[in-house]
Phi, psi and omega in degrees: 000138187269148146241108196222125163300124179275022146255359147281337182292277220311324188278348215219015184279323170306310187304316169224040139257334165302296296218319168274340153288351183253349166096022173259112200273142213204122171247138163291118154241150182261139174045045201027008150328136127282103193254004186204122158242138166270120180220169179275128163285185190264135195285129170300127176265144190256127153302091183285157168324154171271162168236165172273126185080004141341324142325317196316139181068341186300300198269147191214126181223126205280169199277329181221050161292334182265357176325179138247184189271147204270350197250328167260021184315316221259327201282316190310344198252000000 
């Protein structure tokens, strides 16, 4: 972890905000205080459009998935 006096952080703000994007987490401090900590969030993963048939061949489905079940017989009738 970086600790930088926040008149060297104006100079030094690109080196560390990379330094926080690289997962090192970097505090500011005032009067030797720590007042900003810079850290990376966690990157959104992007989400593409679904395509049709993408799937394909993927899903398998029995032939008397829609049967009914020998446990509800008795409700069916």
């Amino acid at each position: 972890m970086q600790r930088v006096r926040l008149e060297e952080a104006s100079q030094k703000l690109l080196g560390l905000v990379e330094a926080a994007l690289n997962g090192e987490e970097v505090l500011l401090l005032k009067d030797n205080q720590p007042v900003i900590k810079l850290l990376s969030l966690e990157p959104q993963l992007k989400r593409y459009p679904a395509k049709a048939g993408s799937a394909k061949g993927m899903v398998w489905m029995a032939d008397d998935f829609d049967a009914p079940l020998e446990d509800f017989k008795e409700y069916m009738e």
